[in-house]
Structures are given as C-alpha cells and as structure tokens.
N, C-alpha and C positions, 0 to 999 in steps of 0.2 A: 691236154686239149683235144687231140683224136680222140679219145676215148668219150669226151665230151660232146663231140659234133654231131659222133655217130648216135649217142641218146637222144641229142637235137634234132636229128634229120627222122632218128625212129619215131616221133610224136608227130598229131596230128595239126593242121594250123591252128584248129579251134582250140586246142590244149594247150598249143605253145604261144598263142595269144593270151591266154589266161595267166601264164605263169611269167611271160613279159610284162603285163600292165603289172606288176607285183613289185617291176623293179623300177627307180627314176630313168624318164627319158633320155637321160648324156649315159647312163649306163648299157641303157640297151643299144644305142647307137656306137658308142666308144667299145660295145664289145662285139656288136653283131657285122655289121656294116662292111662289106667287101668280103666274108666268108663263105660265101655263094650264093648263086641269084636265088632262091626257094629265100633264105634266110634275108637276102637283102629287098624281096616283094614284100615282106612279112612287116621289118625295120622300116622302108617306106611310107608306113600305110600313117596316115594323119594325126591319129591316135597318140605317134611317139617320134613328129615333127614337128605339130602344130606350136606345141608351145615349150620352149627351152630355159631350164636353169642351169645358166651356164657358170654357176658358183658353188660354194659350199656352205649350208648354213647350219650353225649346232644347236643345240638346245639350248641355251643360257644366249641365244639371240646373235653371237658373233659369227661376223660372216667373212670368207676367206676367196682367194681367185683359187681356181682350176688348177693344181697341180701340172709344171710346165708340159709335163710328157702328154699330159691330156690336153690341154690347152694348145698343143701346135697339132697332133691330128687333127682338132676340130679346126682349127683355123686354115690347116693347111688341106685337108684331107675332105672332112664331112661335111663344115657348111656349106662351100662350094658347090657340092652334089645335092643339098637339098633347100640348098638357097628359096627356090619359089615356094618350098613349103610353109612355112615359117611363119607365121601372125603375130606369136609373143616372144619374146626373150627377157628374162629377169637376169640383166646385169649388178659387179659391182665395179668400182671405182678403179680397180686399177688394171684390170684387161678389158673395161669396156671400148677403149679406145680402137683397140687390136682386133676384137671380136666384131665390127662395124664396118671397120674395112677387110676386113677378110672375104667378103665378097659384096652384092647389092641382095637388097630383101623387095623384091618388089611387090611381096602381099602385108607386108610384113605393117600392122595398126597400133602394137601396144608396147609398151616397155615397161619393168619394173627397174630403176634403177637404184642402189643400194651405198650408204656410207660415202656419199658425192658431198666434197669439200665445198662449203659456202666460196670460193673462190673460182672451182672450177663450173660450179651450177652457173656461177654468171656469164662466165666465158660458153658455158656450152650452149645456151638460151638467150646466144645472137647474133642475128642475122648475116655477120660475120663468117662465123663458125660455118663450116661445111657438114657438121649433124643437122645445123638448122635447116639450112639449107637444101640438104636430102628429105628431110622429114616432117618437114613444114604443115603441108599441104596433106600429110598420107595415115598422119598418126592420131587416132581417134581415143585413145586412152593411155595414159600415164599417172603411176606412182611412183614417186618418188622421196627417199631418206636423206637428209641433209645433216650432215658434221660441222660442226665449230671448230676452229681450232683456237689457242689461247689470245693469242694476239685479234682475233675479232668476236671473242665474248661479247664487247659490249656495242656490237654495231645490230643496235634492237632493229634498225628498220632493213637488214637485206635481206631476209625470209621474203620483206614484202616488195621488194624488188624483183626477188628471185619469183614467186608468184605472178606479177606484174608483166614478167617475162614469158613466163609458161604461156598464162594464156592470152598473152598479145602473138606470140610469134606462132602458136598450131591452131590454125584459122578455122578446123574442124571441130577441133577438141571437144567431146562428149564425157570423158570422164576422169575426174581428176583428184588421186590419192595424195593430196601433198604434205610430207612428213610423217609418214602414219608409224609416228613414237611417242612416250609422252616426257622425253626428254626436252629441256628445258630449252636447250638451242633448235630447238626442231616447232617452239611453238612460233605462230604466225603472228605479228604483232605488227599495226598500222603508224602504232605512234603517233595519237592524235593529228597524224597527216596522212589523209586518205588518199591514195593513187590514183592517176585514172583510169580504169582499166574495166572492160565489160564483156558478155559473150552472150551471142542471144546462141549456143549449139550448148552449149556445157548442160548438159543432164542429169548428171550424178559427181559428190562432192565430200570428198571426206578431207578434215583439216582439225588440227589443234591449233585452238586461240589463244594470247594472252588473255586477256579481258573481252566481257559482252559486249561491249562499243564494236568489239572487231566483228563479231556475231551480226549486230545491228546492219554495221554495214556490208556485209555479202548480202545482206537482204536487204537492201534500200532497192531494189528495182533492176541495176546492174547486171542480176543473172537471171532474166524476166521466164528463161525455159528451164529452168531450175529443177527438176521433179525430184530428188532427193537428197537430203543433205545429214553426212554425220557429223557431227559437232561435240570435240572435247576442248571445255575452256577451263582455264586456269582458275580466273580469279570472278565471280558473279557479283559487282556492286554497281552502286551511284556511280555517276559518274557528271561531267561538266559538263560534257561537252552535249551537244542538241542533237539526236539522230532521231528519225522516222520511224518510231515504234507501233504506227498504225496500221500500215498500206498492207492490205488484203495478199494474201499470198497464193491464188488461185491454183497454179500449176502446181504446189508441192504436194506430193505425193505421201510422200516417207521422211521421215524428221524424228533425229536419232542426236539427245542432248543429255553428255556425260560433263560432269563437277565433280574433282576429289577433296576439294575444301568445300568446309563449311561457308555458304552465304545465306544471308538474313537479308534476300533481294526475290523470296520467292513469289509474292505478291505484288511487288513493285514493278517487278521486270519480268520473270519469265512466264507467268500468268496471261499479262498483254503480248509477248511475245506468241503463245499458243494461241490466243484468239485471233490473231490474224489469219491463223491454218486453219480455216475450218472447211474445208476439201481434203485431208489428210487422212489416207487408209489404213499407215501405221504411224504407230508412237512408241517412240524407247525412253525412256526416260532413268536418267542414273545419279541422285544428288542426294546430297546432305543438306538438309535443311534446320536451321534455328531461326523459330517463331519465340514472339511475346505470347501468342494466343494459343487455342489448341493445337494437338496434333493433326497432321496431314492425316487423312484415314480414307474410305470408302466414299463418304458423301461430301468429301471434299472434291476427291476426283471429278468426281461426278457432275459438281457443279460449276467446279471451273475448266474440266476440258473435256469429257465424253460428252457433256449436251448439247456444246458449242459444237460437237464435228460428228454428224450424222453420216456420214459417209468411212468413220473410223471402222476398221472389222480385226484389227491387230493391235492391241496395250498391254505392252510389256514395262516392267518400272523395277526400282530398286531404290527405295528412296527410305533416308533414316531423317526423322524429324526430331529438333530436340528442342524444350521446351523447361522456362522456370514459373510457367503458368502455373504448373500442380504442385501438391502439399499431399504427403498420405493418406489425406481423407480425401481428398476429391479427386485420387486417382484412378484413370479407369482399368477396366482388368482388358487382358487378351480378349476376353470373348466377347466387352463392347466392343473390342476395333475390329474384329473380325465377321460382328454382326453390320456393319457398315458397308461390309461389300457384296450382302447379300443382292443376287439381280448381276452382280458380275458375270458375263458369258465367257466360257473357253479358257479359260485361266484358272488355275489353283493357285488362290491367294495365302503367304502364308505371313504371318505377324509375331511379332515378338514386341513384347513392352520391360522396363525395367524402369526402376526408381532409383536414383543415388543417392542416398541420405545424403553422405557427407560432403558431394559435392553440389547437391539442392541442386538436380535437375534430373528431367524423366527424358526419355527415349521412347521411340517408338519406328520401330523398323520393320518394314512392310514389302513385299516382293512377290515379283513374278515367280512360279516353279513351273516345269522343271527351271532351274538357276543354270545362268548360262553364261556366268564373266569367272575371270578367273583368281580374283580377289576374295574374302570373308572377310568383313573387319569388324571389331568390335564384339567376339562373342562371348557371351554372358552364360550362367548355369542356368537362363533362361530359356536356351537356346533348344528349338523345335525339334532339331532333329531331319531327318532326310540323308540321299545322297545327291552328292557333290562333285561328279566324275570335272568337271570343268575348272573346280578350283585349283591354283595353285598357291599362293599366299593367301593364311591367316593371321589374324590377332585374335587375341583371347584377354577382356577386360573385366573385370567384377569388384563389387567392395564386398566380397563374399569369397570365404577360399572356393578354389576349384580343389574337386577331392578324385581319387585314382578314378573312378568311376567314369568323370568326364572326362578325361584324358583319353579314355580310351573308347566312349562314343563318339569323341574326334576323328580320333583313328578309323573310326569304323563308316563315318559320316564324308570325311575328305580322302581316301583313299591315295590320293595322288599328288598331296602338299609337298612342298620343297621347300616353305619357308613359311618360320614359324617364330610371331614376337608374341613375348607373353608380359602380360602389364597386371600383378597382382602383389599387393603389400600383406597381404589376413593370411595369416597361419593354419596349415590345414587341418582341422579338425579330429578327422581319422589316420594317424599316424602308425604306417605297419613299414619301418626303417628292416631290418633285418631281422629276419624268423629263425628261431631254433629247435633244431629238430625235436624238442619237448613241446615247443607249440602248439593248442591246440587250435587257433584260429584258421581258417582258410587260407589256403597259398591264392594270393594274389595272380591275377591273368597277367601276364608281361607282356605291357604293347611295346608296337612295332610302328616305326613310318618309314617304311621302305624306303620310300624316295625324297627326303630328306636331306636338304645339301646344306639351311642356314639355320641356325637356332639363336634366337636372341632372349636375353633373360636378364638384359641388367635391373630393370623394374622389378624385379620378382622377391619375395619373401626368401629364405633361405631352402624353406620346405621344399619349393619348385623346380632346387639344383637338385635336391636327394630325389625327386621323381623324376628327374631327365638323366642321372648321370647314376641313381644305385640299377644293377644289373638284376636285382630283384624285381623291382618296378619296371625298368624300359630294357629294349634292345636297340640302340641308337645304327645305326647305318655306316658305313665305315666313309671317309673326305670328307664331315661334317666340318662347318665353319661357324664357331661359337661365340660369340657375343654374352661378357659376364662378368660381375663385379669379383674382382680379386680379394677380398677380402672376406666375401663370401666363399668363394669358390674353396679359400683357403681354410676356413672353416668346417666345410661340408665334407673335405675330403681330410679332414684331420692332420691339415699342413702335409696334403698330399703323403699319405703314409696309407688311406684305408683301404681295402683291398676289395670290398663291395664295388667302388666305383672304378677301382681304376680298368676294369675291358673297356668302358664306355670312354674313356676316358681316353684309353691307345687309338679310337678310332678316330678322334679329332684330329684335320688335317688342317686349319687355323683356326689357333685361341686369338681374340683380341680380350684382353687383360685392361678394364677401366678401374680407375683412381687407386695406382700405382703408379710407383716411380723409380720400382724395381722387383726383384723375384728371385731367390732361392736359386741354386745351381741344377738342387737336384726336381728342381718344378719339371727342367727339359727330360730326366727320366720316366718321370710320370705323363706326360704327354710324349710318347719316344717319336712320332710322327709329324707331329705338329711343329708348324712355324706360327712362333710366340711374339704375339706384339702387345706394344705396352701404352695406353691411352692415356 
C-alpha cells in the first residue's frame, strides 16, 4: 500500500481523476477516503458523491448487500462525512434500513430501491413509518423492484396499493420507476377496481402492466402533467369493462409501448390509443402483432400514426406481424415491404418476411436499426444479417433446416448472446459429421459463442445436437446450461461413448435431461462437470 500511495501522490489531479472515474464510486471512496487531504479533496469532489450504489449487482441480475466490513466504514465512517453530498443512493433490501440512519441526507432527491418485499413496500410507504416521514416532502424521483413471496403470490391487487402509496405519500414526486422487471409479481395490476389516486407533479413514468385496461387507466386524466411514459403490458385484449379511450393526451411528450405476446387488438385498441398523442415527439414501439388483413408495413405506419403526430421527430419500432391472409401466390417479397417505407426519415429500416407452409401463416418483421433491445426472436435463414452488440437472447425458428453456415453468421451477427433456443424439426441438408484426414472437402470454420451460459435444444432435429456438441462444428464455452432431449442426446453421442463430442460435452456445467426417467451410470462420466437433472 506505501508503495501504492507514493504512485498516487506522483500523478497529476487531472490523471488521477481519470483513472478514478474508471472505478465504481463506494470503491473509490472505501479506498481513498481519510488517506490524506490531496487524496481526500480529490474523493470529495461530486463526481464520486453525488450518487451511490451501495450494493452489489451481477450479471445474471442478482443483487447482494455490501459486504459487512464495507458496509460499517460506510455507515460508520463515510456517509457521515459526506452526508450533504448525496442526491442518489441505490439501495437493497436488507441494509437499506442501516444505510438511512447512519446519518440524515439533506440534499439527498432520489432512491433506487432493489428486491423490497411486498410486505415491507407497504410498511415503508406509510405515513407511519419514519422513511416516510423523512422523505415525504424531499424526494422527487424513485424506482423501485418488488419481490413476492409464496404465501402472497396471489394477492393481484398490492402492487396497486403499493403504487397508490408511493405516489399519495411523495407529494413532489416527478419521477417514478415502479417495478422495472418483467417478472410476473413485479407486474402492476388494478383488478378491475381502480384506486383513487392522482399527481398533477409526476413527469416521467416507467411501469409494467397486467392488462390494457390498466394502461387505459393511468391515462384517463389522473396524471394530467404526464410528459412521458414507458409502458410494458402483459396481456393487449377486449376487455368489459368501459374506460376512456378518447381524451386527448396533450402533455405527453414520449410514449414508449412494449408487448411480449401476441394480441390481435392492434386496431381495436392500440391504434385509438396513439391517436389521442398527437403532440408526441417520440414513439417506441415493441409488439407482436396478428392481423386477419395484411401486414403492418410502411404505409401502415404512416397512416395510422406518423400523419396523426406532426410534431413526431423520433420512431423507433420493432414490431412482427403475422397473418393467415397470404397463400404463396399473393405473397409479397421483402422488397414490396421495404418499398413501403420509402420517405422514412433518419432510420434504417430493416425487414424480413417469411412463409410457413406447414403452419399456413406468413410473418413479417420490420424494425428499427441500429437494434437496440436485448432479445432476437424468431430468426429464420431469412434473416438480414447486421450487428447486434445489444442482443443478449435469441431463438432461431424455420421449416427449413439451418445449415453450418447460418450458425456461424449468428455468431458473427450477435457477438454477445448468452442464451440461445433453437426450434427446428428438418434435417440438415449438408452434413459434414467428422472428416478424415483422406478428405478432400473443406475443413469447416469452428464457431464460437464465447459468452454463452444457456442452450436450449429440446425442439431440435437430432442434426442440431451433432452441430452444438461435435468439436469439429462448435467450440462451446465452458458452465454451459443445456436444455436437451435424452433420447436424442443419447443417440448423437453413440450412448455417450463418441469421442468427437464428448470436450463439448465436459464443459456442461448443467444438463436438464427431458423424457427420461432415468440414465446410465456412466452418462456422469461423460458429463464429469455437470450436475444432471432429469425432466
């Protein structure tokens, strides 16, 4: 550590400011902080007070408290010293308690709170409570992640309590993250009995819904200063009940509506839904759509929401349309749907259409680039092509085999997937299983998916296991978690005896094993790594 301080103190501020912002702000403070004043003007500065996470979050989303030894200098040591600094802190659940009173914040406007128990959410958002009571009045932005636990799975209405709560008791409140997961206890749901609850301060608004009715109503008038809202709902249909699907939406600004299921309510409902924004400078749009009539294409847009909002300057979308209107003769190619968006400004639109004989229905799937969610689904050997730094899960679907080739414009297309299902029954056509050195065909390119942690393949032809698991074809990643028909698997690797797959095979760190009801002894030497389950 002397030998350390002295390179620290040898660098200039402008240098050692550079190579601080590089680290998270509880690192630079937990390490700099009372090691002399040069170093502690430096730690000061706003930069790497203003806003604290005082957790630990991993890649796979799970989030952890503060190791104790770090967690009592701050409480004990640091925040005290820079208490007035402070505007944000992203807590979670089980030192937020600790971390609150460890001193007062008196600048302090925002919280992130993280994995807060539907029980303690209610408790903490009333007026009771001494958080509320501190922070009533002071705190102008909050998101928040809410957990179920089993015993209140089925109490659908205390998200919307717990909402009801938030913004009755922060009489400021401007901006409000609530639940931002698309975990199932985390969605917002009224249950056809709507609360009373309104803000004319609320500005910005991100929420997952159950159902459009719940959509409807945050916008019946309630949140009348509303300027932007993002919106992912569950479920997009009919419904019974009567809500206000007309009233002009003047203030919103930005209107941002994601669907991971298919609804066939895109004319009905969310059509008139966009017509009321016609003051809207941006639009996101993210759905699955199944029409009786044509596809969604260019002069669809066009006519049902870029002419209505003259004031638009941002359309971003991501929308797949499906449709048993077409038959192979009256189907259109790529290059009608992509002559549709000619007159599009500032976007590269790109398209892809496909026909499914056997399942007598066409697709058509149309988007923003560059692409910027972190999903692919559905891709076909139709598939355009591009990269994809953003993506982390695909699917891969066809009534067409996929041949080595696409596997590895995949590879070259998603760089940075972790999870990958693959839905294909058709046998692949060009079959190059293992080559001998008398061969004179082409050695095969060996893909790679580096970062690769899920594979799922129960749908798959049997060809699709010898392309993920022979070491001629892939190099699989080592803690892969394999999803795969046992019967096949057993198969492909010649009752676990072939020697082609089995490298691929030691890197599996879990098999789930489906339609079995049991397995071989020596199955656990062929996976030496893996923890083996059986479906």
């Amino acid at each position: 550590m002397e030998y350390s301080r002295v390179q620290l103190n040898d660098l200039s501020d402008e240098i050692l400011m550079i190579i601080l912002k590089k680290l998270s702000n509880v690192q630079v403070l937990y390490s700099l902080i009372g090691v002399n004043k040069r170093l502690n003007k430096i730690v000061y500065d706003s930069i790497f007070t203003n806003c604290l996470t005082l957790m630990v979050s991993f890649l796979n989303h799970c989030i952890f408290p503060l190791s104790e030894p770090i967690l009592d200098r701050f409480c004990l040591q640091i925040l005290p010293k820079i208490h007035n600094k402070i505007e944000w802190l992203d807590l979670e659940a089980f030192s937020m308690e600790r971390i609150l009173r460890a001193t007062n914040y008196p600048n302090l406007y925002g919280f992130s709170l993280y994995n807060i128990q539907q029980e303690i959410a209610m408790h903490l958002f009333n007026d009771e409570c001494p958080f509320t009571r501190t922070f009533k009045n002071q705190i102008l932005s909050l998101a928040i992640s809410i957990n179920a636990n089993e015993e209140q799975s089925s109490r659908k209405d205390i998200n919307a309590r717990i909402f009801m709560r938030i913004i009755n008791t922060f009489s400021y409140l401007r901006f409000l993250n609530f639940c931002p997961s698309l975990n199932w206890c985390q969605e917002l749901s009224f249950d056809n009995s709507f609360p009373i609850v309104f803000s004319s301060t609320l500005l910005k608004l991100y929420v997952c819904l159950h159902h459009f009715t719940d959509c409807l109503y945050l916008l019946d008038g309630r949140f009348n200063q509303l300027r932007i809202l993002y919106v992912t709902i569950n479920i997009i249909s009919s419904s019974n009940l009567i809500i206000n699907n007309q009233l002009k939406l003047p203030n919103l600004r930005s209107f941002s509506l994601y669907c991971h299921r298919k609804t066939g309510a895109y004319d009905e409902l969310i059509v008139p839904l966009l017509h009321r924004m016609s003051d809207l400078e941006e639009l996101d749009l993210c759905l699955i759509v199944s029409r009786k009539k044509i596809f969604i294409d260019g002069n669809d847009l066009k006519t049902n929401i870029i002419n209505n909002m003259t004031l638009l300057n941002k359309f971003t979308f991501n929308i797949r349309s499906l449709s048993r209107f077409y038959n192979q003769i009256n189907f259109p190619s790529n290059k009608d749907i992509q002559h549709t968006f000619d007159g599009f400004k500032d976007n590269q639109i790109i398209s892809c259409i496909d026909y499914f004989q056997k399942r007598n229905y066409g697709q058509c799937h149309m988007y923003s680039y560059p692409y910027k969610l972190k999903y692919y689904d559905n891709i076909t050997n139709n598939f355009p092509g591009g990269i994809f730094k953003c993506v982390r899960t695909i699917s891969l679907f066809d009534e067409r085999p996929f041949e080595h080739e696409f596997f590895l414009q995949i590879s070259q297309s998603f760089p940075l997937i972790e999870k990958l299902t693959l839905i294909n029954k058709k046998p692949q056509i060009n079959k190059f299983n293992e080559q001998s050195k008398d061969d004179n065909r082409p050695l095969l390119i060996v893909i790679q998916y580096p970062h690769l942690f899920e594979l799922n393949l129960i749908k798959t032809h049997e060809d699709y296991l010898e392309q993920f698991l022979l070491d001629t074809k892939m190099c699989l990643p080592n803690s892969i978690f394999l999803h795969i028909n046992y019967q096949l698997l057993k198969e492909v690797t010649h009752n676990f005896t072939r020697n082609s797959t089995r490298n691929n095979c030691a890197k599996i760190r879990v098999i789930f094993l489906y339609n079995t009801l049991g397995f071989p002894e020596h199955l656990k030497d062929y996976f030496p790594h893996a923890k083996i389950c059986s479906l």
